[in-house]
VOSE-437596 format. One record per residue: residue in one letter; x, y, z of N, C-alpha, C in turn. Coordinates in steps of 0.02 Angstrom, whole numbers, padded with zeros to 5 digits, always signed. Atoms other than C-alpha are relative to their C-alpha. Example, Ala and Ser with C-alpha at 12.3 -4.5 7.8 and 13.67 -1.06 7.14 Angstrom:
VOSE-437596
a+00045-00059+00000+00615-00225+00390+00045+00060+00000/s-00042-00059-00003+00684-00053+00357-00039+00055+00037/
//
This chain:
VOSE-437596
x-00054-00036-00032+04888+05729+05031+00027-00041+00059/x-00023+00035-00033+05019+05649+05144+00003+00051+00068/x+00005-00041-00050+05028+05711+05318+00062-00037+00040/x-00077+00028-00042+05191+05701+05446-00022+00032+00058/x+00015-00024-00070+05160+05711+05637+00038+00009+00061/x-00018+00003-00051+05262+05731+05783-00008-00064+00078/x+00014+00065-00080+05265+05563+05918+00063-00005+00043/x-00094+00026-00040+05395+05568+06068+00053+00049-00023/x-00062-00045+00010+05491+05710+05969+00009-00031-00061/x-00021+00004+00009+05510+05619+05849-00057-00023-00096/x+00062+00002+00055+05424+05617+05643-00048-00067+00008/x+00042+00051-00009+05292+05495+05617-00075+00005-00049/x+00046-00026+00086+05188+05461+05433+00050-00013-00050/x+00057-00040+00035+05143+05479+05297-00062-00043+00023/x+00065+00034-00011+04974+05464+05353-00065+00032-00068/x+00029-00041+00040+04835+05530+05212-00064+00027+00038/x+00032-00054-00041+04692+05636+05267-00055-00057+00048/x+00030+00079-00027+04559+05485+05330+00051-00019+00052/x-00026+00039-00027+04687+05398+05427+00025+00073+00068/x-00003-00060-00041+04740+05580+05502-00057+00031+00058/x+00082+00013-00041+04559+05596+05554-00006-00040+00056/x+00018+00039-00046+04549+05442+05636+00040-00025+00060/x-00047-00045-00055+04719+05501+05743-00025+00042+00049/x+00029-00053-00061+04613+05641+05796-00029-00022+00028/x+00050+00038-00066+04474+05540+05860+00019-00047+00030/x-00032+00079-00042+04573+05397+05923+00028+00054+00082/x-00029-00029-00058+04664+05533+06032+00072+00009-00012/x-00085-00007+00009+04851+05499+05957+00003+00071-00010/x-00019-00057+00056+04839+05675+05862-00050+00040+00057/x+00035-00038-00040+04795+05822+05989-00001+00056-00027/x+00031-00093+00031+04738+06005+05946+00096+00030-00008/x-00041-00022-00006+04913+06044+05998+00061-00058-00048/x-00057+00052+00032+05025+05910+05903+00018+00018-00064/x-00030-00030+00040+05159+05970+05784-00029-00057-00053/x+00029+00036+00045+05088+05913+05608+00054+00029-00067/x-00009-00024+00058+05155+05943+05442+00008-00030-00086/x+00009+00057+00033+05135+05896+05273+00028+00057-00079/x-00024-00067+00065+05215+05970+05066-00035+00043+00008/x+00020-00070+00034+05189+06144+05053+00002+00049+00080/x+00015-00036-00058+05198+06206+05232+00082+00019+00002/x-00034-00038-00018+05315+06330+05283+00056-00059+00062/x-00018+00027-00069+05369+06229+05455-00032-00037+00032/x+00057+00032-00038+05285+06122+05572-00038+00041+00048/x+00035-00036-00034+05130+06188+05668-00051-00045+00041/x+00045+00027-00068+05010+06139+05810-00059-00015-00069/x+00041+00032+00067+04864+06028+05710-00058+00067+00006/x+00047-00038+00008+04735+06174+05745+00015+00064-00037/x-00006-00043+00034+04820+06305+05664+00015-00025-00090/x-00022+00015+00075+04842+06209+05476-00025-00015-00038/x+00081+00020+00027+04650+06145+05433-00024+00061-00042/x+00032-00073+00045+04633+06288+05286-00078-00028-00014/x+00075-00040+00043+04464+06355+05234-00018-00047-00042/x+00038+00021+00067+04351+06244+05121+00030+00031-00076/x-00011-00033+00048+04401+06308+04936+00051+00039-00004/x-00049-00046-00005+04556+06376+04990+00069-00026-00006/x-00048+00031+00022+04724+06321+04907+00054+00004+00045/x-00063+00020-00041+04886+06270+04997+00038+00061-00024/x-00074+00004+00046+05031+06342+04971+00043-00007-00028/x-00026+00038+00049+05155+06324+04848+00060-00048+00039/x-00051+00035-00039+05281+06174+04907+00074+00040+00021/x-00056-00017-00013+05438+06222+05016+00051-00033-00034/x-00037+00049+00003+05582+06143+04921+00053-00021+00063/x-00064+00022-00084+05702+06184+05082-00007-00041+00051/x+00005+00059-00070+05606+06085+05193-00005-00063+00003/x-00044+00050+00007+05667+05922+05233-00030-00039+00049/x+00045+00040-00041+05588+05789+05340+00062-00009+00058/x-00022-00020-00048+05655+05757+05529+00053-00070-00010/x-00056+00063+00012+05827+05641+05523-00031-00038+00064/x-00005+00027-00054+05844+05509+05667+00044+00039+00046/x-00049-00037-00035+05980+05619+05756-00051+00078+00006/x+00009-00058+00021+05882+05759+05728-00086-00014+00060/x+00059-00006-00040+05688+05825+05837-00031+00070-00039/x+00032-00044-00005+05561+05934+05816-00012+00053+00092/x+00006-00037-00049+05556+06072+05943-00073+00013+00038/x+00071-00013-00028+05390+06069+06057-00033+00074+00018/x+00009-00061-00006+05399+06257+06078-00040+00047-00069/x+00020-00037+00059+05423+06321+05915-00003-00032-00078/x+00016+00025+00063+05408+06177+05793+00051-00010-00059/x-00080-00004+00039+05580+06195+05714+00045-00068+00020/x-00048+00064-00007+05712+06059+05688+00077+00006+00010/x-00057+00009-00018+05867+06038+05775+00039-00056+00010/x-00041+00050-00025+06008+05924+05822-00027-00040+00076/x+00012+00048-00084+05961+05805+05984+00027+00032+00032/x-00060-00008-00077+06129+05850+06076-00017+00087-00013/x-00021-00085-00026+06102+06038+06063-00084+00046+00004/x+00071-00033-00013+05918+06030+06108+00000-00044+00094/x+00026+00024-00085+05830+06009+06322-00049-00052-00042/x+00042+00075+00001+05765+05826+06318-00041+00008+00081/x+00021-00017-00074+05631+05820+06453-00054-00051-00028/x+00037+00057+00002+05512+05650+06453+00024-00020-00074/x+00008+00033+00063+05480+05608+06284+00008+00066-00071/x-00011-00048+00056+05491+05781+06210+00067+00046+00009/x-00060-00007+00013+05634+05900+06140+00001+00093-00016/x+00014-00050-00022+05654+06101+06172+00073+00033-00010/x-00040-00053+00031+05770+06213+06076+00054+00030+00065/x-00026-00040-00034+05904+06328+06128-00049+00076+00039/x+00037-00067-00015+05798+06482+06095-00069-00005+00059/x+00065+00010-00045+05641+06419+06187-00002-00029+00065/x-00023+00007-00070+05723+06353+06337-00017+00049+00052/x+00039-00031-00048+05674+06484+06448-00063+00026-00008/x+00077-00017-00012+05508+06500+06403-00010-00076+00025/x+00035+00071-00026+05480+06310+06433+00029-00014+00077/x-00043+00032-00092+05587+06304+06612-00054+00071+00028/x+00045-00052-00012+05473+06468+06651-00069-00044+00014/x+00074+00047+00017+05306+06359+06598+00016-00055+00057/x+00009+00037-00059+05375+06227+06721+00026+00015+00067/x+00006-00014-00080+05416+06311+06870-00057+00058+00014/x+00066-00027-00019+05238+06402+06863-00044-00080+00007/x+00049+00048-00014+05170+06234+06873-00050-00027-00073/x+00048-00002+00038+05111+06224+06698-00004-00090-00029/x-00018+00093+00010+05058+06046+06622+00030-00016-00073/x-00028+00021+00056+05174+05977+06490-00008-00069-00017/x+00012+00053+00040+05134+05873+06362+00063-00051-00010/x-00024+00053+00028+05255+05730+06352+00020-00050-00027/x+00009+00075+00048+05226+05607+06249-00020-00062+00021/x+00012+00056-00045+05221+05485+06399-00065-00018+00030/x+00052-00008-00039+05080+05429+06488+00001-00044+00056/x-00028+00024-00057+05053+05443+06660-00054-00039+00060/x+00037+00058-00017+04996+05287+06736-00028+00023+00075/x+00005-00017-00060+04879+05309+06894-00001-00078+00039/x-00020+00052-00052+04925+05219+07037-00054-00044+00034/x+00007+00044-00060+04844+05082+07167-00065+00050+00016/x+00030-00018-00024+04767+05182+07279-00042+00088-00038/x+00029-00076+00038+04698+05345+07178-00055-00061-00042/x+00016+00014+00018+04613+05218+07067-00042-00043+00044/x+00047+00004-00041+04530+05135+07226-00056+00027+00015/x+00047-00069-00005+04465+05306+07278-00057+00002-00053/x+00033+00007+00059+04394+05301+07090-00064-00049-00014/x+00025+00034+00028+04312+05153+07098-00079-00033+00070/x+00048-00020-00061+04237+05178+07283-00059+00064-00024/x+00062-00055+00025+04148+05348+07216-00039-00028-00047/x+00041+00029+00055+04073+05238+07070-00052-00064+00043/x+00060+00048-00045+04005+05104+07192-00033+00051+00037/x+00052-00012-00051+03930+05229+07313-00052+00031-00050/x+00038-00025+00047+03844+05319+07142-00030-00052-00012/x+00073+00065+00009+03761+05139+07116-00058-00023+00058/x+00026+00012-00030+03739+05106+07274-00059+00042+00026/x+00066-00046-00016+03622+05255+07303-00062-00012-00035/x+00045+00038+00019+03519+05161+07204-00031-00044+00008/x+00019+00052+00006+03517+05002+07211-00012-00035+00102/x+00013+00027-00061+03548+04976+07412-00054+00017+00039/x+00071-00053-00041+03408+05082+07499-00060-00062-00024/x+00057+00051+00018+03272+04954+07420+00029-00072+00036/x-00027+00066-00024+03384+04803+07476-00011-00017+00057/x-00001-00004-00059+03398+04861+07633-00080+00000+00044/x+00061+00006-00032+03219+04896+07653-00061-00082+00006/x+00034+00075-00005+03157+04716+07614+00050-00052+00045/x-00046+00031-00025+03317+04639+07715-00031+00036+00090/x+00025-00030-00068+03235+04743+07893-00064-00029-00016/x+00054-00005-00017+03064+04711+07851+00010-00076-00001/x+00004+00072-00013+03110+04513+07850+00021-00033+00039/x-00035+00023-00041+03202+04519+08004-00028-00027+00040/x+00056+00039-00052+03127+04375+08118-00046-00045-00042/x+00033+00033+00036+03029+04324+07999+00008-00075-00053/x-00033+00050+00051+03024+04166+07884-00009+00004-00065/x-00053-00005+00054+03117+04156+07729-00085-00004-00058/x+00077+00005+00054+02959+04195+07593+00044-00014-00069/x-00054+00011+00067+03018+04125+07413-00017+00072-00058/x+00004-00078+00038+02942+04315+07344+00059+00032+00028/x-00054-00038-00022+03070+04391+07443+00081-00039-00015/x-00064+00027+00022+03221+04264+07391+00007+00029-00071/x-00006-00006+00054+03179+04292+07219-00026+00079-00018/x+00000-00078-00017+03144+04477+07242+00081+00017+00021/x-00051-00028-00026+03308+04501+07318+00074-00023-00029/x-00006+00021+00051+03392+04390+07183+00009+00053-00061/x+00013-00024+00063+03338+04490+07055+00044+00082+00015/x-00019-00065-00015+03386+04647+07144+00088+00005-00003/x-00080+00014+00011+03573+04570+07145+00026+00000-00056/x-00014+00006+00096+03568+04527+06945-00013+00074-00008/x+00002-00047+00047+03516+04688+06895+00067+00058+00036/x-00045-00040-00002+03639+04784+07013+00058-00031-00044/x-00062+00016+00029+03786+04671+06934-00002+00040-00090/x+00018-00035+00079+03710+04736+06741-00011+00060+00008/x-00030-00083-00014+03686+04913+06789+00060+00016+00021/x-00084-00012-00005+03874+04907+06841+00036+00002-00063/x-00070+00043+00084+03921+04824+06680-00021+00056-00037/x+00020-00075+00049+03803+04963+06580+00023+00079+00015/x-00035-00063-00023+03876+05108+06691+00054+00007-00020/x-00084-00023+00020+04061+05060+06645-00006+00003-00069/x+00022+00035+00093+03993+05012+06452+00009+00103+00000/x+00028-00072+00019+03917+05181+06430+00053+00058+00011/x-00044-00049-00023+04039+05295+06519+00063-00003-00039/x-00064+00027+00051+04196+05216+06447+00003+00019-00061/x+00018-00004+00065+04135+05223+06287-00010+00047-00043/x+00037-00070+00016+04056+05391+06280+00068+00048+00022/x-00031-00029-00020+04178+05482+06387+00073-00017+00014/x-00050+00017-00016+04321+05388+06409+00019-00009+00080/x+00020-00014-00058+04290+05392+06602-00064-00016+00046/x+00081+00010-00043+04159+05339+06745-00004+00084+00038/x-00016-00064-00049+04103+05490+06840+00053-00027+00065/x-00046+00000-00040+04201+05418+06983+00092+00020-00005/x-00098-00048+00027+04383+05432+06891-00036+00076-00033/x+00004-00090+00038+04314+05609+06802+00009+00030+00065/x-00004-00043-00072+04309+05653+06986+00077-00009+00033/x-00064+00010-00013+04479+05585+07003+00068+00004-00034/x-00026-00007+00052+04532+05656+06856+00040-00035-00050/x-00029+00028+00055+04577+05508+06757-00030-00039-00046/x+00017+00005+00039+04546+05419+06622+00016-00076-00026/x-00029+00091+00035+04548+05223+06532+00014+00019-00077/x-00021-00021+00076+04654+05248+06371+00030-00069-00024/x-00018+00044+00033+04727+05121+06245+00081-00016+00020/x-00072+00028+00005+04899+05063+06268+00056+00057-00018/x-00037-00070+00012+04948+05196+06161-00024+00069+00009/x+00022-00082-00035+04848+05342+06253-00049+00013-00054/x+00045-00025+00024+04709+05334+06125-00063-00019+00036/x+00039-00001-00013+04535+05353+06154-00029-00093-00006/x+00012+00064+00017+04432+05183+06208-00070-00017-00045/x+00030+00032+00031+04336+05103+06094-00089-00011+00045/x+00049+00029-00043+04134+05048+06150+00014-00082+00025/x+00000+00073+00023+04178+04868+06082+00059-00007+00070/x-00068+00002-00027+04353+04883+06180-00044+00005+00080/x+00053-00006-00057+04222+04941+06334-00021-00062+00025/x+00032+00066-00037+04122+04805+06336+00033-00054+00047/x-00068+00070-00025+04271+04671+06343+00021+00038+00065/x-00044-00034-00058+04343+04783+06481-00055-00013+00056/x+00028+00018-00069+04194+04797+06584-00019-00104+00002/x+00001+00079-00037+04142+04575+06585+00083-00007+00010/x-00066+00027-00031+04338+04575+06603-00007+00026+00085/x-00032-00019-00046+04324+04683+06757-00044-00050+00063/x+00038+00046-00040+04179+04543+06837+00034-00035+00005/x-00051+00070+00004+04321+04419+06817+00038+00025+00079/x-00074-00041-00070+04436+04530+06934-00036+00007+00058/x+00003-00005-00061+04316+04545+07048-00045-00083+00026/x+00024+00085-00025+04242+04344+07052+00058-00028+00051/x-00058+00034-00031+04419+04300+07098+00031+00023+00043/x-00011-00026-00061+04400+04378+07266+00036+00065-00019/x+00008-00067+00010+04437+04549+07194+00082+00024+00003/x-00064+00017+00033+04619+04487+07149+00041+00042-00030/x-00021-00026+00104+04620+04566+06964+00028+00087+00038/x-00009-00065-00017+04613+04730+07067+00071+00008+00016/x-00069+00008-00015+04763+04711+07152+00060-00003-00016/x-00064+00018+00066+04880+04650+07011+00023+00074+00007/x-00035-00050+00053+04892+04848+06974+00044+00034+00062/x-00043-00044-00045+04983+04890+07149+00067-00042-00018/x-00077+00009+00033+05133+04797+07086+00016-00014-00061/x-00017-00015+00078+05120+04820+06899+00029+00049-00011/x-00017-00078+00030+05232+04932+06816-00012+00037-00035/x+00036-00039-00018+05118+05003+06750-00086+00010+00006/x+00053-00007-00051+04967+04996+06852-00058-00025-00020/x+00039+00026+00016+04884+04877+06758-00048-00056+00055/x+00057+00051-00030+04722+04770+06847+00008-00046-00045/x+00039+00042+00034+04659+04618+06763-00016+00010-00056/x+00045-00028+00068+04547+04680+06655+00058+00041-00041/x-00056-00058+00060+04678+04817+06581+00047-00061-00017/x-00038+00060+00060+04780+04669+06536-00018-00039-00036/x+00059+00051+00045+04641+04565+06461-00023+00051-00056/x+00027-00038+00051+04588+04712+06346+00057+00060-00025/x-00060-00039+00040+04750+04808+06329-00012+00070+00030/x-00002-00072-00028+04715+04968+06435+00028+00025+00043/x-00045-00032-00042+04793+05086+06535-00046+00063+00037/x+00035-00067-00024+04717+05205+06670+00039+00059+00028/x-00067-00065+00010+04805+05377+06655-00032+00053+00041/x-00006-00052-00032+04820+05536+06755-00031+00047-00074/x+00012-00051+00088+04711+05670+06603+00068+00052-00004/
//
């Protein structure tokens, strides 16, 4: 079965069921994303169209007609109209009839999905990356510190160089396994989950472990070179570091 999806407003497919799947877990294809595919009535949000095990489709619409280029799907109610006689608002496209429920939804403050994604800035992603060092550091410094006082005055013992050595290598690899793991698993370190954002693909899908890895030894690069790579993302347009340009990522507002 072929499947047709909604991107930007605008159709997108045939994808078959496998490849639809791996939409959902990538992240392109959300609970809410107009889907549709022969035999459906209209387009519908992807959680309402996953029939029952053993339970047959319906019979094909012949009236329904796939989405022109001039033409959108409505983010409200899933229906297809003309461009010029629909509300364009980011990336998506909002009927006559459903116009005041969606200008309602945004002057309560509600969050709309637009197709876009919204890049976090400079300093929010600082914040992010300060709460993730002091979560290591509650680890790893308190021991540092205690063999760095108890050697004060004293002369230089080669147990304590290579004690304090070692204590430097493993914080740099518990950094690298903190962003590995988190990234990977969650899409997120606890420091951005606390800052509510997120490292997504280019195109706002979910990241990869493999894609992880490369990201975190990219992000040792950014910070060898006097902590450079960081910087790049206060005048990128969009808000790429180093590393997010070496591995193709983007860190987004959820």
């Amino acid at each position: 079965m072929n499947w047709y999806y909604v991107d930007a407003g605008q159709q997108t497919g045939p994808v078959d069921e496998s490849q639809l799947q791996e939409l959902l877990r990538l992240g392109k294809i959300q609970n809410d994303t107009l889907v549709w595919h022969e035999g459906m009535a209209n387009w519908q949000p992807y959680y309402g169209v996953q029939p029952p095990a053993g339970i047959a489709l319906p019979a094909p619409e012949p009236s329904l007609r796939p989405i022109a280029a001039n033409e959108a799907a409505c983010s409200e109610c899933g229906k297809i109209f003309a461009k010029q006689d629909m509300l364009a608002y980011g990336g998506i496209h909002v009927c006559a009839g459903c116009k005041p429920i969606f200008m309602q939804k945004l002057a309560e403050g509600a969050r709309i999905q637009t197709g876009r994604l919204n890049y976090a800035g400079f300093w929010i992603r600082f914040g992010a990356k300060l709460l993730d060092g002091l979560i290591l550091g509650v680890i790893f410094i308190p021991p540092m510190l205690y063999f760095a006082f108890k050697n004060i005055g004293a002369k230089p013992q080669p147990q304590f160089q290579i004690l304090q050595a070692a204590f430097q290598f493993g914080y740099i690899f518990a950094n690298l396994g903190y962003s590995i793991f988190f990234l990977g698993r969650y899409g997120a370190t606890p420091g951005k989950m606390a800052c509510k954002l997120q490292v997504v693909t280019a195109e706002g899908g979910r990241v990869s472990f493999g894609r992880a890895t490369g990201r975190g030894f990219a992000e040792m690069l950014s910070g060898i070179i006097c902590d450079l790579g960081y910087l790049i993302a206060a005048f990128d347009g969009q808000k790429r570091a180093l590393h997010d340009h070496i591995c193709n990522t983007r860190v987004v507002y959820k």
